[in-house]
C-alpha angles and dihedrals in degrees: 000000000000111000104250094069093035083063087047095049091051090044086049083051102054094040097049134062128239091246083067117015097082088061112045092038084052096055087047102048096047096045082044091057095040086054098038083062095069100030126359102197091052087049092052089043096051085041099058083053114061082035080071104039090055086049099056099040097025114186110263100296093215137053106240108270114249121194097262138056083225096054088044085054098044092045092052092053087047099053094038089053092047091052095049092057093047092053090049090053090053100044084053101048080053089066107039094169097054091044101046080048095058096034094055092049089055105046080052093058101034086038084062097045081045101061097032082053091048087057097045084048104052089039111041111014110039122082119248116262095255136097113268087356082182092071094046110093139152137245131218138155120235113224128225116292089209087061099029114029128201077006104134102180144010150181121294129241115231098232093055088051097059086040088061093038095061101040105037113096095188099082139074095210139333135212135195126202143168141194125254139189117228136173112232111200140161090061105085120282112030111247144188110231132191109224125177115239102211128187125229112298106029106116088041086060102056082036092238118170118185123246093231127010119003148293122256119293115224091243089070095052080086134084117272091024096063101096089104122107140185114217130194133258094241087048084053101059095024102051098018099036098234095298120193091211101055102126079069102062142071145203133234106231112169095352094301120102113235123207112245097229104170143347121234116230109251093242084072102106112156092141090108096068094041100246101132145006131264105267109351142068115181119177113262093231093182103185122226086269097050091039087067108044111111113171091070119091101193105118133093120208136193136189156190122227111227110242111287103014125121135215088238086060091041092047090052098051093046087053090061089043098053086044087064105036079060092054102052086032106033081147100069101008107043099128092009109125133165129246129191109210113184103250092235086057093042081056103046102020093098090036101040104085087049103051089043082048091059091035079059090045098044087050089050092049087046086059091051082056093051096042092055097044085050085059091050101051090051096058084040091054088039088056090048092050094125101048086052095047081048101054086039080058098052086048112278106150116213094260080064099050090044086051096049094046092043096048071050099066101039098054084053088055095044083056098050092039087061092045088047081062095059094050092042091054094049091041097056093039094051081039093052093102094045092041095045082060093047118037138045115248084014089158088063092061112128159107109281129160088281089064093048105050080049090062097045091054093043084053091055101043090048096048085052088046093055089028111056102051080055088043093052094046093054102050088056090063123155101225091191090053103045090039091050122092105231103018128156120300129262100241087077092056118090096337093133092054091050087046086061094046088057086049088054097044084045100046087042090052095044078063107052088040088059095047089046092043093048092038083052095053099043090054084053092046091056103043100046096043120124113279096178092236127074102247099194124113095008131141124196131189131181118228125190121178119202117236096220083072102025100041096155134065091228088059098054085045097056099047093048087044091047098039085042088060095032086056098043084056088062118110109258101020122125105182143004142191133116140231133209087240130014120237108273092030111080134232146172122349111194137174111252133209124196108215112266094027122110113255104243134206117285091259090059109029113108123252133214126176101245118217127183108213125174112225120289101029091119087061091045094053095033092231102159116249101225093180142017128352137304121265112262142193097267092058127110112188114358145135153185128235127217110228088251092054091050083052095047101046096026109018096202104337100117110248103209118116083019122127132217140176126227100216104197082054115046125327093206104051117090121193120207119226114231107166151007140224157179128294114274123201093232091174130021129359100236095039114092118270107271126224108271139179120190111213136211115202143172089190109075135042122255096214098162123025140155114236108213112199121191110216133199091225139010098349083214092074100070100054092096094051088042088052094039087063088051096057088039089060099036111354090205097051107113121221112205136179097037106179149115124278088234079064100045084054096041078057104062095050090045092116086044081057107043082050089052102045093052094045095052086048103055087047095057083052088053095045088051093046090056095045093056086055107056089047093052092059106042093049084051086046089051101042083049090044103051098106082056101047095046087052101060089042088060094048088054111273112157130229093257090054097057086044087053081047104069104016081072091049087060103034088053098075099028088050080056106052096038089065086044091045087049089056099038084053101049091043089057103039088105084075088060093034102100093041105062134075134199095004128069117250088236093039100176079213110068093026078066083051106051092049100053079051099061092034083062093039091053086041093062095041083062105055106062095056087037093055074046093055095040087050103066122119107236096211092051100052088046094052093045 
């Protein structure tokens, strides 16, 4: 600082009051120092006068007197306060490109709290859109260990449901319901629809009134009353247009014409937890015979807890009630017991630990944020060393400058918080299709005031976070050195703190890269396990008849034998047949009994999954046949057995030739084995193949199956011919679900995937973010380092040296954190556990992996300062 404005400043200093001299002397001495750059003797001129100007018409001396010490004291700090944040508003608007830069890093980082938060919000905090959501709750049986193990619960039998109804005393009211495929015709293309059957009281349960007409009445949960349905309020403007006269038409489902009795509000949404179907309610309408059947395991219910009572109370009394269901029917209901599950943990319980695992992600990736803009401010402070030391000098005391730095860096977070917004609210609305597959209440999903309180405290808290390692340092400053011309530079200032940020951003990102590299091969591991079928050109396509129209088994029969051949006709396909449910879906689990071995109670009795397959779908799906031969037309009642049903119900006798019976379904039939064939993955990818038969009959009727064909070619392009068979044989026959069998598997590792994806996402940020860092600070270190530099160049350093230099300076403290972020990750690989398949949480593999990749990555970011560096010309550092 040259002395004519030193005298100025100590003239300001004795003329202005605190409330107002840090302030004035800081606009002047930065403009001075920005003119000074270009011509000293006009800087000190301009200078002098506004020196002047402020001397002869100073700013009010004193604060306005209030009428206690304490408000004097309380309007100081507010205005000082006030002042402070209008001074930091105009020093950053002053540096657009620093600010922009800071800004941006932090909306990334508080946008992507935002939305995760959004999501945790909408799933797991907030209450369910029903009146008193804490006394619904669900109930399920849960099955015999011994018959289904690891299974925790299971469907209901009708029987057992109005058992419990009537003797349960817990509950204010419970409802069964099913789901049920119709054909909807008469309104342009023929479909196939879900609709939830639901039994009386179940909209009175989730408390759900129509927007227009009326629930069921209880006289229509019976046969011959039934005709009656409930449509949605999207089916209603999509299919009806919107009709104001809605509550007097009907609709035509499986030939008969229901009754439109009322039209949900848009804002009814129970799909997540599976009670109902899309558009469409129809009464349940079980008839005396349905009502007693009690083998059967195929109904939902649902129920409502009477005030006061507990699901510990509810749970107990279902415990004595399935003791002595077991006792009067040890038949079907020996190990079958009851379990009541809250319907909001019935909802997040499979979803909960990964959403908590990317809360945790998106907060370390914040951290990164902070941790870099940290960086930045202090390059930015040490840059503004002089104007501090000035105001210390005026003055100022520490608490002021770390006031001042730390007002700073919130601003600069509020900002970016604002900005995060923004970003949260385009991301989930460009997200809502993936989401809606993904996640339950999916359709809530928003920003509403909690959010953003959320993002207002996270603002604050990560303003605080950059802002208070700066704000230290500041206030530590040296005021001889930064007054001095010629004081010491700035590289040796600090270094060792910024050192330790990049530590932090290096051993965070190590991490996140871990949980994103584990999370990636697990989802490979999944999708590419081994099914036990070749999935590849395959099409698939889901049929249901009606029985209204198809009321015989030889009728069904007829139309899947004649489509199959038709479709095996077509140009580029290879292969043809159908199955009641396609691998990785799930299906029928049945007891089984060989011929000549006693039937056992339901607990003991062995359990195969039962699938119903036309001839030729082996072939088709390219499952190996080990033993015997394949079913064929001219069968009556055979199967085949998976090698781990021949092991369970023969060991190593050999099964061919053997008979067996399918209780649930008939005692007195007997079906002939007649091969046998490699394990199938009937349920998830990543469970163990189940015991499965596959099962020809004459005796049932196949009233919904999914045709596979196998093509030479894109499977795709033969879904117009395939469709084209099915309306040649019944023009108003829907075909639903046409798709590839590559899709029906990329399905069922959709939430692996979402997981995956953010994650990896969140770890590119991080690694960024690192990257920017390291660079920051080496090119800092290098500007401060130049006389240096220049120096050893002059003494004969050579280029590789410099290079070796810095590259040193930046591999130090990633080294570093790299080694800190390996042992943070495998001390928290118990968050991600239970999440991966196929691959350790704390895989050696791709931790190696993960290093060498940031190792590269920190590598990079030092070259480019280091060829900086190696390219300065010694005689013109010397000279500067």
């Amino acid at each position: 600082m040259i002395a004519a404005p030193r005298l100025a400043l100590w003239l300001l200093s004795r003329r202005l009051s605190g409330a107002w001299r840090d302030y004035v002397v800081g606009d002047l001495v930065e403009e001075f120092q920005k003119r000074a750059a270009r011509s000293r003797a006009t800087a000190r001129l301009w200078f002098w006068g506004q020196t002047l100007r402020c001397l002869i018409a100073p700013p009010p001396s004193q604060p306005i007197a209030s009428v206690s010490v304490r408000n004097r004291h309380r309007d100081s700090h507010m205005q000082t306060l006030f002042a402070d944040l209008r001074y930091s508003a105009r020093v950053l608007a002053r540096t657009p490109s620093f600010t922009l830069a800071v800004v941006a890093v932090l909306a990334l980082g508080i946008g992507a709290n935002a939305a995760i938060f959004s999501i945790a919000n909408s799933v797991l905090l907030r209450p369910l859109p029903f009146a008193d959501p804490d006394r619904l709750v669900r109930v399920f049986h849960i099955p015999p260990q011994a018959t289904f193990p690891g299974m925790a619960r299971f469907s209901v039998s009708p029987a057992n449901f109005y058992d419990w109804q009537r003797d349960a005393t817990a509950f204010e009211r419970m409802a069964i319901y099913q789901f049920r495929s119709l054909r909807l015709t008469g309104r342009g293309t023929p479909q196939t629809i879900l609709a939830g059957a639901v039994g009386e009281n179940f909209f009175e349960i989730v408390d759900a009134q129509p927007a227009r007409g009326r629930i069921f009445r209880p006289d229509e949960d019976r046969p011959g009353r039934e005709h009656v349905v409930i449509v949605s309020h999207g089916f209603w403007q999509r299919q009806l247009g919107g009709a104001e006269d809605v509550l007097a038409q009907t609709l035509t489902l499986d030939g008969s014409a229901y009754q439109i009795v009322g039209v949900m509000p848009a804002s009814f949404s129970i799909e997540s937890w599976g009670a109902s179907g899309r558009d469409f309610w129809i009464p349940l309408a079980y008839d005396d015979e349905a009502r007693l059947v009690r083998e059967n395991h195929n109904a939902q219910v649902i129920t409502r807890l009477k005030p006061g009572a507990t699901i510990a109370q509810a749970q107990a009394e279902l415990d004595v009630i399935s003791k002595r269901l077991e006792q009067l029917h040890p038949k079907e209901n020996a190990g079958w017991g009851a379990t009541v599950i809250p319907l909001q943990e019935l909802i997040v319980g499979d979803i909960r630990r990964t959403i908590v695992m990317l809360v945790v992600a998106v907060g370390l990736v914040l951290l990164i944020a902070c941790a870099n803009v940290s960086n930045l401010l202090f390059a930015r402070g040490l840059a503004r060393r002089k104007e501090l030391a000035v105001r210390a000098a005026m003055g100022a005391g520490r608490a002021r400058v770390f006031q001042h730095v730390l007002i700073e860096a919130v601003l600069l977070a509020v900002t970016g918080g604002a900005l995060g917004l923004v970003i949260a609210q385009v991301t989930l609305r460009q997200a809502a299709s993936i989401l809606a597959g993904q996640l339950p209440r999916a359709d809530e999903i928003a920003l509403d005031p909690r959010v953003f309180a959320f993002v207002a405290a996270v603002s604050v808290v990560a303003g605080l976070l950059a802002g208070v390692v700066p704000a230290v340092r500041a206030g530590r400053t040296s005021l001889t050195d930064a007054l001095k011309e010629g004081g010491r530079g700035d590289s040796s200032i600090g270094v060792r703190t910024r050192r330790l940020l990049i530590v932090c951003e290096v051993a965070l990102s190590v991490v996140l890269l871990m949980g994103a590299g584990v999370m990636t091969r697990s989802l490979l591991a999944v999708r590419y396990a081994d099914a036990g079928f070749d999935a590849s050109r395959l099409l698939t396509m889901s049929i249901i008849l009606p029985e209204s129209k198809y009321e015989t088994r030889d009728k069904t029969r007829a139309f899947f034998t004649r489509a199959v051949e038709d479709m095996r006709a077509l140009p580029g396909v290879v292969a043809a047949a159908a199955i009641d449910s396609l691998p990785t879906q799930g299906g029928s689990v049945q007891p089984i009994v060989v011929e000549g071995r006693p039937e056992l109670l339901p607990r003991d009795q062995p359990t195969v999954e039962v699938r119903r397959v036309t001839p030729g779908y082996f072939q088709s799906m390219r499952i190996p046949l080990l033993r015997g031969r394949d079913v064929s037309d001219s069968d009556v009642e055979t199967l085949l057995v998976s090698q781990s049903a021949a092991r369970l119900l023969w060991s190593d006798a050999d099964p061919i030739g053997q008979r067996v019976t399918l209780p649930i379904t008939s005692r007195t039939i007997l079906r002939e084995v007649v091969g046998v064939v490699g394990d199938v993955k009937q349920g998830r990818l990543e469970e163990a193949a189940a015991p499965t038969i596959y099962l020809y009959t004459r005796s049932e009727a196949w009233s919904g199956l999914t045709i596979v064909l196998r093509a030479h070619g894109e499977p795709l392009a033969l879904a117009a011919s395939a469709r084209a068979v099915i309306r040649g044989l019944d023009a108003d026959q829907p075909v639903e679900d046409v798709q590839t069998m590559d899709t029906v598997l990329n399905a069922g590792v959709a939430s692996r995937r979402f997981s995956a994806i953010v994650l990896g996402l969140f770890a590119a940020t991080a690694l960024l973010l690192a990257s920017v860092g390291i660079y920051s600070v080496l090119s800092h270190i290098v500007r401060g380092r130049s006389r240096e530099i220049g120096i050893r160049t002059a003494l004969g350093a050579r280029t590789g040296d410099v290079l070796g230099l810095i590259v040193r300076e930046g591999m130090a403290p990633a080294l570093i954190g790299i080694a800190i972020g390996a042992v943070a990750a495998l001390g928290s690989a118990k968050v991600i556990e239970g999440l991966v398949f196929g691959v350790s949480a704390t895989d050696p593999l791709t931790l190696a992996a993960v290093a060498a990749a940031l190792a590269i990555v920190a590598f990079a970011a030092s070259l480019i300062p280091a060829w900086r560096a190696s390219r300065l010309d010694p005689l013109k550092v010397l000279r500067t």
